[in-house]
C-alpha positions in Angstrom: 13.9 -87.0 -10.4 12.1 -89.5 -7.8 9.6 -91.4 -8.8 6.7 -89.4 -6.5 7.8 -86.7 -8.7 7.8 -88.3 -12.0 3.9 -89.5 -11.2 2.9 -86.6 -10.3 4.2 -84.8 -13.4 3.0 -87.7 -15.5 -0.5 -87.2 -14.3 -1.3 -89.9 -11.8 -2.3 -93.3 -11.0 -1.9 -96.4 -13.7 -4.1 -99.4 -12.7 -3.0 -102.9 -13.9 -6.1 -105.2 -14.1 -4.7 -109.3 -14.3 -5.2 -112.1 -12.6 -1.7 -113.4 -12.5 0.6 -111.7 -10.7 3.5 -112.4 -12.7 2.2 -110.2 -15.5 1.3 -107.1 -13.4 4.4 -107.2 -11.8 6.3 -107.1 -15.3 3.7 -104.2 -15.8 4.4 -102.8 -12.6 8.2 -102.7 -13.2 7.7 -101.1 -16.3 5.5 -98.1 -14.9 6.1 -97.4 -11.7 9.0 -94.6 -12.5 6.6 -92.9 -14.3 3.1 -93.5 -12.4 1.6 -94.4 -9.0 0.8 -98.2 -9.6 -2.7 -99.7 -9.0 -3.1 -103.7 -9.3 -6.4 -105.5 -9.2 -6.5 -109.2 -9.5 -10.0 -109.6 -11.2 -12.2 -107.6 -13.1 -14.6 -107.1 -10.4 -12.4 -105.3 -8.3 -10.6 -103.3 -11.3 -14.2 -101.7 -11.9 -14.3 -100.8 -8.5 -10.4 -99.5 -8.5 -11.8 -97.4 -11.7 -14.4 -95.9 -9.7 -12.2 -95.2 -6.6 -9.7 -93.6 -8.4 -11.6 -91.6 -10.7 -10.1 -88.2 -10.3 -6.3 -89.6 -10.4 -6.7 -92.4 -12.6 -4.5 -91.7 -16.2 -5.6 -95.2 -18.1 -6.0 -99.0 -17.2 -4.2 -101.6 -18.8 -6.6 -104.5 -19.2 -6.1 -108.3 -19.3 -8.7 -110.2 -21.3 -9.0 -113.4 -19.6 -9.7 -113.2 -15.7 -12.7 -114.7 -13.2 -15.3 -113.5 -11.9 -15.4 -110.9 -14.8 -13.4 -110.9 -18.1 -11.7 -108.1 -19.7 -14.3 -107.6 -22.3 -17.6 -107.3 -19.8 -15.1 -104.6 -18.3 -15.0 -103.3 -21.1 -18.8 -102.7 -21.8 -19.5 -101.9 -18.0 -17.0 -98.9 -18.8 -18.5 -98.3 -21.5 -21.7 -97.8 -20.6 -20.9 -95.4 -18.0 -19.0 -93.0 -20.4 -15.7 -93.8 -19.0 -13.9 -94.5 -22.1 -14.3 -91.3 -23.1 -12.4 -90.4 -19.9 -9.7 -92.6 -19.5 -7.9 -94.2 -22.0 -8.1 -98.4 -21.5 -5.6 -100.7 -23.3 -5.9 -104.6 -23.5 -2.9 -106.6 -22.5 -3.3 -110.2 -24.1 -2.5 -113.1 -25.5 -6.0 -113.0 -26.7 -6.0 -111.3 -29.6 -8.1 -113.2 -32.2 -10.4 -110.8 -34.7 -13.8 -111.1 -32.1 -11.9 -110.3 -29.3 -10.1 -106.9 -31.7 -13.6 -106.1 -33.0 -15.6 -105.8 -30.0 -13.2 -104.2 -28.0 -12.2 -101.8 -30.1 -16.2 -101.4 -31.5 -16.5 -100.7 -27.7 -13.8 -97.4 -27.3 -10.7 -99.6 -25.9 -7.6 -97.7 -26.8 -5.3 -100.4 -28.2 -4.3 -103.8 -28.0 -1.1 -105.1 -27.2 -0.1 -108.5 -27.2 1.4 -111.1 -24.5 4.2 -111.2 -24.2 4.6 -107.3 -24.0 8.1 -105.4 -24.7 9.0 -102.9 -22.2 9.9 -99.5 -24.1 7.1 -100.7 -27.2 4.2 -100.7 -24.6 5.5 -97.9 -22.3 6.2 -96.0 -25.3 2.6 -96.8 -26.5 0.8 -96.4 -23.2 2.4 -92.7 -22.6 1.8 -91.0 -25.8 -1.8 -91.7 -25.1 -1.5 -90.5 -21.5 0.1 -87.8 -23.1 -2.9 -87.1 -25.5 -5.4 -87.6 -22.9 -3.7 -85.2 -20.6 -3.3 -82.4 -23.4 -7.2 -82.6 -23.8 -8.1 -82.8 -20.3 -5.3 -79.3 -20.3 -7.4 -77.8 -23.7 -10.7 -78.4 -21.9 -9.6 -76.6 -19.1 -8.4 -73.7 -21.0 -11.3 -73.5 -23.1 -14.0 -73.8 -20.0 -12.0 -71.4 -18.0 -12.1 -68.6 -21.0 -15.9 -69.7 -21.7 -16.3 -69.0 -17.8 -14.2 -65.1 -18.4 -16.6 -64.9 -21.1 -19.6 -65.9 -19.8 -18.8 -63.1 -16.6 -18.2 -60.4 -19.2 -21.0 -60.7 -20.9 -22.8 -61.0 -17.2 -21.2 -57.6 -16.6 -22.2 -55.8 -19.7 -25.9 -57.2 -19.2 -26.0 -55.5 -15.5 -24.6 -52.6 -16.8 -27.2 -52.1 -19.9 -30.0 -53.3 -17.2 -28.2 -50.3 -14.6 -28.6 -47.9 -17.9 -32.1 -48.8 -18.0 -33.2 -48.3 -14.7 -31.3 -45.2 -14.3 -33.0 -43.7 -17.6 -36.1 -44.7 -16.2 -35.1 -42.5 -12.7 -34.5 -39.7 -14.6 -37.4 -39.3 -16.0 -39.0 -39.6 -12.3 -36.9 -36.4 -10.9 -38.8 -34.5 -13.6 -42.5 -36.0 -13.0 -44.8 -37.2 -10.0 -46.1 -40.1 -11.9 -43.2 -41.6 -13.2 -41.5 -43.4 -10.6 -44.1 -46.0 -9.3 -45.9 -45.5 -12.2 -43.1 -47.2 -14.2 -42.8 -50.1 -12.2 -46.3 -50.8 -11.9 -46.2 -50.4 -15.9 -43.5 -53.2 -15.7 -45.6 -55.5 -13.2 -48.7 -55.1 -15.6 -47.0 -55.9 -19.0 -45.4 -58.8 -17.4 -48.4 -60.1 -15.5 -50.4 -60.4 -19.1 -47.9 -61.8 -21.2 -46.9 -64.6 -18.0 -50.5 -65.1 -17.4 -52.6 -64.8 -20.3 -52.6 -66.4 -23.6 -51.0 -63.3 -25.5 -47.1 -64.2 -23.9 -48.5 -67.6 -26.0 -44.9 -68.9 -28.1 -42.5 -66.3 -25.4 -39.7 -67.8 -23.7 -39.4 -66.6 -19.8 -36.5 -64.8 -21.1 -38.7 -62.7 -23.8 -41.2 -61.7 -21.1 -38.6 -60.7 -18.8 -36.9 -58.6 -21.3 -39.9 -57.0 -22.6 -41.3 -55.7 -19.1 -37.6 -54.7 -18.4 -38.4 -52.4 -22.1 -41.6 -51.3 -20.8 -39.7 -49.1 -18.4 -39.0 -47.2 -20.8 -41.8 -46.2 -23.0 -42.0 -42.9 -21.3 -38.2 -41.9 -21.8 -38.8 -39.2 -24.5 -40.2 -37.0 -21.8 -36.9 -36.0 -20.9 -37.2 -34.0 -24.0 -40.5 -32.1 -23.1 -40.8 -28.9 -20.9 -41.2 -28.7 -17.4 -44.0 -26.8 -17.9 -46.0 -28.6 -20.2 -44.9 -32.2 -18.5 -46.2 -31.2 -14.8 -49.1 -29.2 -16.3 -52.0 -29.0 -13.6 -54.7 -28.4 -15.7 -55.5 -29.5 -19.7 -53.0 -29.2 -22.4 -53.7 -26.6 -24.6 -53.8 -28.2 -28.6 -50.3 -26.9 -29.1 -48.9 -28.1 -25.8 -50.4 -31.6 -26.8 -48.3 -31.8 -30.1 -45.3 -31.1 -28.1 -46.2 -33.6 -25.3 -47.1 -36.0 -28.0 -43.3 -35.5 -29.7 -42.0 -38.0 -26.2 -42.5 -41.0 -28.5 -40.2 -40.1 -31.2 -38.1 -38.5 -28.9 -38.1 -41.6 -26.8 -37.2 -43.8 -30.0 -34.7 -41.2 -31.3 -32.9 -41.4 -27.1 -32.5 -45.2 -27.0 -30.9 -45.0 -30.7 -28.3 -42.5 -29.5 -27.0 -45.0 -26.7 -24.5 -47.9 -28.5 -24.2 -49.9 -25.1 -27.9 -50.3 -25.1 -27.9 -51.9 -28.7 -25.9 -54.6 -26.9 -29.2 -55.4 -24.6 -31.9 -57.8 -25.6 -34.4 -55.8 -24.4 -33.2 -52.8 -26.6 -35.4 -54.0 -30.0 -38.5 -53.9 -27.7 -37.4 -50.4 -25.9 -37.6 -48.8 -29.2 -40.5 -49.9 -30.6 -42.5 -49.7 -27.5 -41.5 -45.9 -26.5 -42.3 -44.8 -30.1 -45.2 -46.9 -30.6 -47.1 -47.4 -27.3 -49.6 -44.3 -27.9 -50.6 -46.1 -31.2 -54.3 -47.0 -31.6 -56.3 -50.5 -32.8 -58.5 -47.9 -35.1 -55.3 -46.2 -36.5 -56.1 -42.8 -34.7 -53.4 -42.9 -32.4 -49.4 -41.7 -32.8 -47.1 -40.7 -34.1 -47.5 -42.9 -37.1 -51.4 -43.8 -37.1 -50.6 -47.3 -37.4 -53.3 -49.6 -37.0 -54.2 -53.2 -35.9 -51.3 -56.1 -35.8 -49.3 -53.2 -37.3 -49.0 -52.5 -33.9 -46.3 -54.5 -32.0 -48.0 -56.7 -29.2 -45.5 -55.2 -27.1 -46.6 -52.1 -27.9 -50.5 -52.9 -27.8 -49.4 -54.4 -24.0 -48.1 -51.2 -22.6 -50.5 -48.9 -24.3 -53.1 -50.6 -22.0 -51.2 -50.9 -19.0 -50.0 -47.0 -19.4 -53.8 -46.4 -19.9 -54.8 -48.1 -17.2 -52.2 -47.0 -14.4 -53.0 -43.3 -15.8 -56.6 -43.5 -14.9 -56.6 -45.8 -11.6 -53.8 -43.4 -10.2 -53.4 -39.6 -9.1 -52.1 -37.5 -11.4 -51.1 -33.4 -11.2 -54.8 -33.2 -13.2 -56.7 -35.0 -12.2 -57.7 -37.5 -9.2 -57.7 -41.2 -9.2 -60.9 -42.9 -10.7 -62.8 -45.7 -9.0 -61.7 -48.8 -10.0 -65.8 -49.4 -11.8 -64.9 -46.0 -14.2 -61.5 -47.0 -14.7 -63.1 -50.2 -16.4 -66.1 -48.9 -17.8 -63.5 -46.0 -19.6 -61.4 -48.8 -20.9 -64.2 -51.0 -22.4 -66.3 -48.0 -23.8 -63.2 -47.1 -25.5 -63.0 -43.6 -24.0 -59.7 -43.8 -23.6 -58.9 -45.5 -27.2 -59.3 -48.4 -29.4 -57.6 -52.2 -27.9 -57.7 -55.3 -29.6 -60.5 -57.1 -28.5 -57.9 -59.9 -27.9 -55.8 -57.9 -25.8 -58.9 -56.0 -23.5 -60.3 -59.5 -22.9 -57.1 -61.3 -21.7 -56.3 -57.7 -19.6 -60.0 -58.5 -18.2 -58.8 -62.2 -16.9 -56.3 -60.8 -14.6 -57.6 -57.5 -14.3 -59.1 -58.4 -9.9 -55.6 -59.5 -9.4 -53.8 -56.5 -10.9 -56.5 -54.3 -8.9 -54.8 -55.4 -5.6 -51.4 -53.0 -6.6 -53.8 -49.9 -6.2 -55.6 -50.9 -2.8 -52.3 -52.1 -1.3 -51.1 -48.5 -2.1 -54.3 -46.7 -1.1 -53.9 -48.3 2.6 -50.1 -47.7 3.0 
């Protein structure tokens, strides 16, 4: 085998830092079948041979005593900048009293061998840590590359879930007029108060995104409820109602049937909010008549951005309100009970949230 060959295999280039040239040739001679030999006559220019040779560099066999700098403010310059941690350094000297061994090995240095050095005890030293190094360097590799497989896999399955959302949400707009803008402006308002308003208050980015991605969904039960009765032109009879009401648990009882979804972080606020986002701040809404902060804020969010969409917007019974009723209805409490928190932060960003109606009016 040549000797190219042998330093690739081995892993690259061995720098020799010493200030006599006898010594790093009797280094040299040692390692050069195995590695591509570096030399540096001072410590000065070793650092800057470490930082050159970064990428190729396989360890650096140190003297102690040299000008301009010593062995030992090599040493901590390395150290400093993390390289230890890197490379493997060893100290070749004839210095080798207990404050030189205790500093340089306090500071990371491999080993110490001592001047004179014999050839196969130091070679054989030198490699096996080579050898460890290089095994890491292979392990972290390994492990990165899988945590990179991973990381794309769990990327997949989170597009796919967010793909099952959206098309859940689209199949609920082939059956109704109002639901396929109407969810994403639901979306865009449940979002826009908990990114802009004290109530998102302790959510990360992540949880806001995650729960306006959920909101898209608090209509899904009405997959469930007859053509009929869900494009009705006129009012609901009391009957029709209680069927039209049944979307919420129906909604609830949907998500629960699909596994993949579990996987989703936006699932746990899916749920809740399309069986709970009819509930009331009085307790008179449905289907369980909770009441207060036994309401989810999530849920409290949507109820009001469902309201208000439904009565700033067309629907198969009725026109669009002016923009004065629509607000008027909503603080009166003709449309329901909201906490008093929730209505006054929905209030704050209310003119900007205004602007998704008039843009639509005029295109």
């Amino acid at each position: 085998m040549s000797k190219q060959q042998t330093a690739a295999e081995c892993g690259g280039t061995l720098l020799i830092v010493d200030d006599d040239a006898i010594n790093r040739a009797v280094l040299e001679n040692i390692f050069s079948p195995y590695y591509t030999i570096r030399e540096a006559e001072n410590g000065a220019e070793g650092l800057r041979a470490v930082r050159e040779e970064r990428d190729r560099l396989c360890a650096v066999l140190l003297d102690v005593v040299m000008p301009q700098l010593d062995g030992l403010e090599v040493l901590r310059r390395l150290h400093r900048e993390g390289e230890l941690a890197r490379v493997p350094v060893f100290l070749i000297t004839a210095e080798t009293g207990d404050r030189v061994l205790k500093e340089a090995y306090g500071l990371g240095v491999m080993d110490v061998i001592a001047k004179p050095v014999v050839p196969y005890v130091v070679l054989r030293r030198v490699q096996s840590v080579i050898e460890l190094f290089q095994a890491r360097r292979r392990l972290s590799r390994t492990v990165e590359s899988q945590q990179a497989r991973l990381l794309e896999q769990a990327e997949r399955m989170v597009r796919l879930s967010q793909g099952m959302i959206e098309s859940l949400a689209t199949a609920i707009e082939f059956r109704s007029e109002e639901s396929g803008d109407h969810v994403r402006r639901i979306c865009s308002i449940t979002t826009c108060l908990l990114d802009r308003t004290e109530l998102g208050r302790g959510l990360s980015r992540e949880d806001v995104r995650h729960i306006g991605l959920a909101a898209i969904l608090h209509d899904v039960g009405k997959i469930a409820v007859p053509d009929a009765i869900l494009n009705k032109p006129g009012r609901l009879t009391a009957e029709e109602f209680e069927i039209m009401k049944t979307h919420t648990v129906q909604g609830a009882a949907l998500l629960d049937r699909i596994p993949q979804l579990h996987e989703h972080p936006a699932y746990r606020y899916a749920r809740d909010i399309a069986r709970h986002h009819h509930e009331r701040w009085d307790g008179r809404g449905y289907p369980d008549g909770l009441r207060g902060d036994e309401i989810s804020l999530p849920a409290q969010v949507v109820s009001l951005a469902d309201v208000y969409d439904a009565l700033s917007c067309k629907r198969v019974y009725k026109d669009a309100f002016p923009r004065e009723t629509v607000l008027e209805m909503i603080r009166s409490g003709a449309c329901g009970v909201f906490n008093p928190r929730l209505l006054d932060s929905f209030l704050s960003v209310e003119e900007g949230l205004s602007r998704m109606y008039r843009k639509e009016e005029t295109a």
